[in-house]
N, C-alpha and C positions, 0 to 999 in steps of 0.2 A: 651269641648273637651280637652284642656289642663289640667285638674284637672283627667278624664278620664284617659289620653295618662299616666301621672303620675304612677295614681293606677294601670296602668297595667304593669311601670314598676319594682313597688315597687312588685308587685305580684312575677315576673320572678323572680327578686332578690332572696325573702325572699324565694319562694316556699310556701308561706302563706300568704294571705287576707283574713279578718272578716271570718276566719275556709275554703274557696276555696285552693285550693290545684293544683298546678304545680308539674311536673314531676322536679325532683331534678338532672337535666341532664344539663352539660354544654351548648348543644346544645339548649333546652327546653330556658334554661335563655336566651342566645345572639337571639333568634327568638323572644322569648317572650318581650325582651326589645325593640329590631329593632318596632316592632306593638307597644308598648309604645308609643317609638319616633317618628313613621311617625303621630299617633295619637295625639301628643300634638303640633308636627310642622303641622300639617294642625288645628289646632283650634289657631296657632300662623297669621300664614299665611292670614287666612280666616278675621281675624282683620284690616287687611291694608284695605279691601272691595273696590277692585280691582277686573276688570275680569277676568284677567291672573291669579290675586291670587287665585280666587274661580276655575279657572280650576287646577289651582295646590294643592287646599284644596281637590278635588273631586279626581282627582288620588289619591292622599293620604288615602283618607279614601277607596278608592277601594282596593289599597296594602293592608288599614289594615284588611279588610274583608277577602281579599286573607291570609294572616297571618294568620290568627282566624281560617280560613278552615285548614289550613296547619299543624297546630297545632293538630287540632282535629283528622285528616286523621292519618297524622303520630303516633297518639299516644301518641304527648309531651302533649296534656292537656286531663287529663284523665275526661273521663264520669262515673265516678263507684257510678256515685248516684245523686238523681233528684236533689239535689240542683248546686252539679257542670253543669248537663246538663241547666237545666234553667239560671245558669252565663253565660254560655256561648252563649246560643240562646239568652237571652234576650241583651247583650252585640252589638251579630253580630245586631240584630235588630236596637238596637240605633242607632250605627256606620251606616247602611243603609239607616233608617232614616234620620238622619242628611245630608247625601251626599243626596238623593232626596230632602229634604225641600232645601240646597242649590241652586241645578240643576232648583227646582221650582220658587227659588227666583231671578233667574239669574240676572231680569230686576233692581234690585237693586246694584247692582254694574257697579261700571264706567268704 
């Protein structure tokens, strides 16, 4: 999730990941960084393997999902071709993933 939160916010920055493409909007970067950062602080977080921590990992990755949708609504990440739609759907999925296999692991944190 850390290496993740990163790439996403090297993306906002650059407006360019391996040929994906961000909206080149100051708004676009400061949103797109924010999902970066809640994304790499909930795979920080989630390392202590704490309770508290894994409910503060699972908000986090809920905000990022929320971001990801935000993005997409508004317009700052464009869909104008199946490999941007597929970054993004396959992206939200992981992030989804991740916070269920959490939520499923719960019994594993103290």
């Amino acid at each position: 999730m850390i290496v993740f939160g990163f790439a996403e916010i090297i993306t906002s920055l650059t407006h360019n990941f391996f040929g994906l493409h961000s909206a080149a909007l100051a708004v676009a970067t400061l949103v797109g960084a924010g999902v970066g950062a809640l994304y790499a602080a909930a795979g920080l977080v989630i390392l202590i393997m704490k309770r508290r921590a894994a409910q503060l990992a699972l908000l986090l990755l809920v905000m990022v999902v929320a971001g990801r949708l935000f993005l997409v609504v508004t317009g700052l990440y464009q869909l104008n071709s199946l490999r941007q739609t597929a970054a993004m759907v396959a992206g939200t999925v992981i992030t989804a993933g991740v916070a269920i296999f959490i939520a499923w692991q719960r019994s594993a944190f103290r």
